[in-house]
C-alpha angles and dihedrals in degrees: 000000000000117000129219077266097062087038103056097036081056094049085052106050086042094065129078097254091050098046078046090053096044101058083046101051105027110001097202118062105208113047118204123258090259093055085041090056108043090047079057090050092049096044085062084050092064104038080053081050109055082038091064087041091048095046095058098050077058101047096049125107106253095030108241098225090191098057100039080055085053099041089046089048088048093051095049093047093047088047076057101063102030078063087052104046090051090046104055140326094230110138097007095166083060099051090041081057091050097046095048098050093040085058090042100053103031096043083043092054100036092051084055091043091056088038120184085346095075102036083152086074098095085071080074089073095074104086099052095051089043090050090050102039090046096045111015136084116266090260094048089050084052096037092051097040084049093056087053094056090044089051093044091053097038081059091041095055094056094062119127118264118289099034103057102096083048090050088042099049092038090052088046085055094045102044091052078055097057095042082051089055091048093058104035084052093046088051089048086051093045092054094051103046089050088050086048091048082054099043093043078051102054093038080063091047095059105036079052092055096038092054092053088050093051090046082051099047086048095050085032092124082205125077106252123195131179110193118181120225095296094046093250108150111252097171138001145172125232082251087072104033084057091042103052095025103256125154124233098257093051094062102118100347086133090246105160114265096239091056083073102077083212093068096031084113102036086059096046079051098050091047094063115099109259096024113145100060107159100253107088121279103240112213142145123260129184125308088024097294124167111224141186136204138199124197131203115171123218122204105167104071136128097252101024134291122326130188122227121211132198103199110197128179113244090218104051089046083058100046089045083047092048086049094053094047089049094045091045084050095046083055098048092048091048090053098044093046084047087052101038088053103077094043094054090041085050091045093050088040095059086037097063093040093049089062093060100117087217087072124130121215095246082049096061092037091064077050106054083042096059088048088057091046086053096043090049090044089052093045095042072048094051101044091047091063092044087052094050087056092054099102138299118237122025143197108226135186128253093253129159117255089202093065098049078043087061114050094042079057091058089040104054106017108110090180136340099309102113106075096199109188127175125201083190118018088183090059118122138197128206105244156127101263086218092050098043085055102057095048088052088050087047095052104037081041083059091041098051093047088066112018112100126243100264121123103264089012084131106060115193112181123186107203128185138182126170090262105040129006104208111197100200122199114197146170138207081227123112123293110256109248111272092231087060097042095090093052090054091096100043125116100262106003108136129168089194122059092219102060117073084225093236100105103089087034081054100043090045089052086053097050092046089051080066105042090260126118128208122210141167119247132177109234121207130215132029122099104316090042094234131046140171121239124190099216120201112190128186129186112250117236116236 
């Protein structure tokens, strides 16, 4: 329940001259729990302080009633706002101010009350330069060490003759000190209010990041465990409590793995030297499942090493599997009846027309000729796809590219117009010669079809480094449009009616076959300035 304290110190730092004053004393409204507590630490300082001041006016012979009434007044106002800090932080520029001006002026009236006998007075002054420079604003730490030294050399000043250059020169000393202490505490404060900012930041940062993990691991559709060193559960998903038959409240209760009869098995596993190679760990789980893990160690971590494991079901992997397989044949039916379709239509066309008894021989010629076009088209159709269901990965032989270059040179170069150029003649793939053949036909077959006419309008470069050896094949002929780049390697896309758009799919299935790849760049540079090169690289072996 808020007192007339609370209240009052509310009213104050609502209205304008107290947000005014607030931005000029303190700056920030709501100090952290550090600076609270250390504003706490130095109000019974000074309660500890004016007891021990109160207490030698007392004690002095004779008794200074003045100063035991200032020392006692000192004492009641600091138990005040001792009271008052414990109690909340509302209105904390307020009570900074408070604490500041009580220090001031009774430290100020009960050094001129104990006159030349307390000269150790000026240590007092401490507190309130310290309370400014650590929690005010750069102008209040100045304003209140320069009220000390005004006050040092207004005392001073009223030395009795003789001493007053000393006092004077002694307050002078004193005073700079004081200004130095403001501003070597307000520096401190401001350190370390810009090192709180950044770790309040970072603590953010990282609740942020570890709610999102924890909203991953929970949508996470596989079972993921972390085990420490001795294979106790720290941490799991439902995933994995479903998969390997572990209740809710034993989710990370840092049970040992082998006490849950779904991962008897994966824990016998994980126990074995050498346990944790990188292919998945196969094991039965509950209800006859047929799981799999997967196990990735991890040493770095705060407490010790820790193994993380992806548990997945057998079964679902399959039927995903099943679904894709289905889905990727669905396609591919899909494509070949869409292909199929305009060469039979052709076919049947010229075959209803060539029936016509008004024919002319040259009539029915053209078409018995666009039959055979068709027929060829639906056969060249029919042995791509074949081809495509030979196999996935091969072994291949260390054979020269140059050599099969160069006889398809021979082969299909009608003039100069392929420039073949070698870094390496020596350099080898590993490939099947056949299949490398028929990549290179795919691709100079391409580049021919829309190369000009020109002498070294068809650019082959074989290109080798100790890591990767890229064989290019490019034309002078226009780039292919960027929206239709990315299509360039899908089954039946053709920009030429002619062609069954299988070649590059095809090309980009055989080099895969052989851990190479095959892309499309645009070159720069040469006569037309831009020009578009089909790379195939291939990883060097050592």
């Amino acid at each position: 329940m808020p007192t007339w304290a609370d209240t009052l110190l509310d009213a104050a730092a609502d209205a304008g001259v107290g947000r005014r004053l607030r931005q000029r004393v303190v700056g920030d409204a709501t100090p952290s729990r550090e600076r609270l507590r250390a504003y706490r630490l130095l109000c019974w300082s000074r309660l500890a302080m004016g007891t021990l001041l109160a207490g030698w006016f007392a004690l002095r012979t004779p008794a200074a009633h003045a100063g035991v009434l200032l020392g006692t007044g000192y004492v009641v106002f600091a138990a005040l706002q001792l009271a008052l800090a414990l109690r909340s932080s509302r209105g904390f520029a307020w009570q900074i101010l408070g604490t500041v001006g009580v220090d001031l002026i009774g430290f100020g009236a009960m050094q001129f009350v104990a006159g030349d006998a307390a000269r150790e007075f000026v240590l007092c002054y401490t507190l309130p330069v310290l309370a400014a420079g650590l929690y005010g604003t750069l102008r209040f730490a100045l304003a209140s060490s320069g009220g000390v030294a005004l006050l040092l050399l207004t005392q001073a000043a009223s030395a009795p003759r003789g001493r007053g250059d000393d006092a004077l020169l002694g307050a002078a000393v004193v005073g700079a000190a004081y200004v130095a202490v403001g501003l070597l505490a307000q520096a401190l404060a401001q350190r370390l209010a810009r090192q709180e900012e950044s770790a309040r930041v970072s603590e953010d940062r990282a609740a942020r990041q570890l709610a999102i993990n924890r909203h991953v691991l929970l949508e996470h559709p596989d079972g993921v465990l972390v085990l420490d060193a001795a294979l106790r559960v720290e941490s799991a998903n439902p995933a994995a409590g479903r998969l390997l038959g572990l209740r809710d409240w034993e989710l990370g209760e840092g049970h040992a793995l082998a006490t849950y009869p779904g991962a008897a098995e994966l824990a016998a596993a994980l126990r074995e030297p050498g346990s944790t190679p990188p292919h998945a760990l196969r094991f039965a789980g509950p209800d006859g499942l047929r799981l799999q893990a997967r196990v990735q160690p991890l040493r770095q971590l705060p407490g010790g090493p820790a193994f993380l494991v992806f548990v997945q079901d057998l079964r679902a992997i399959g039927e995903q599997l099943q679904q894709e397989k289905l889905a990727a044949l669905g396609r591919l039916v899909a494509a070949v009846a869409h292909e199929i379709r305009n060469p039979l239509g052709a076919i049947g066309q010229a075959n209803q027309l060539g029936a016509e008894p008004d024919l002319s021989e040259a009539q029915r010629a053209r078409m018995r000729e666009l039959i055979e076009q068709n027929v060829e088209r639906l056969n060249r159709i029919v042995e791509d796809v074949l081809d495509l269901g030979r196999g996935s990965a091969r072994t291949g032989i260390e054979l020269q590219p140059l050599r099969v270059l160069l006889e398809l040179q021979a082969e299909v170069d009608d003039g100069a117009r392929i420039d073949l150029q070698a870094d390496d003649p020596a350099a080898t793939l590993n490939f099947d010669a056949q299949h490398l053949r028929r990549v290179l036909v795919n691709l100079l077959g391409n580049a021919r079809r829309y190369a000009s006419a020109k002498d070294g309008a068809i650019r082959v470069r074989l290109r080798g480094s100790p890591q990767v050896l890229e064989l290019g094949v490019a034309n002078d002929g226009p780039l292919v449009a960027p929206e239709l780049r990315a299509q360039l390697f899908e089954p039946f896309f053709t920009t030429d009616s002619r062609g069954t758009g299988l070649g590059l799919y095809i090309c980009q299935e055989l080099c895969a076959r052989y851990g190479a790849s095959i892309e499309y760049r645009v070159r720069h540079g040469g006569p037309a300035g831009a020009y578009g090169e089909f790379v195939i690289r291939q990883p060097t072996r050592a």
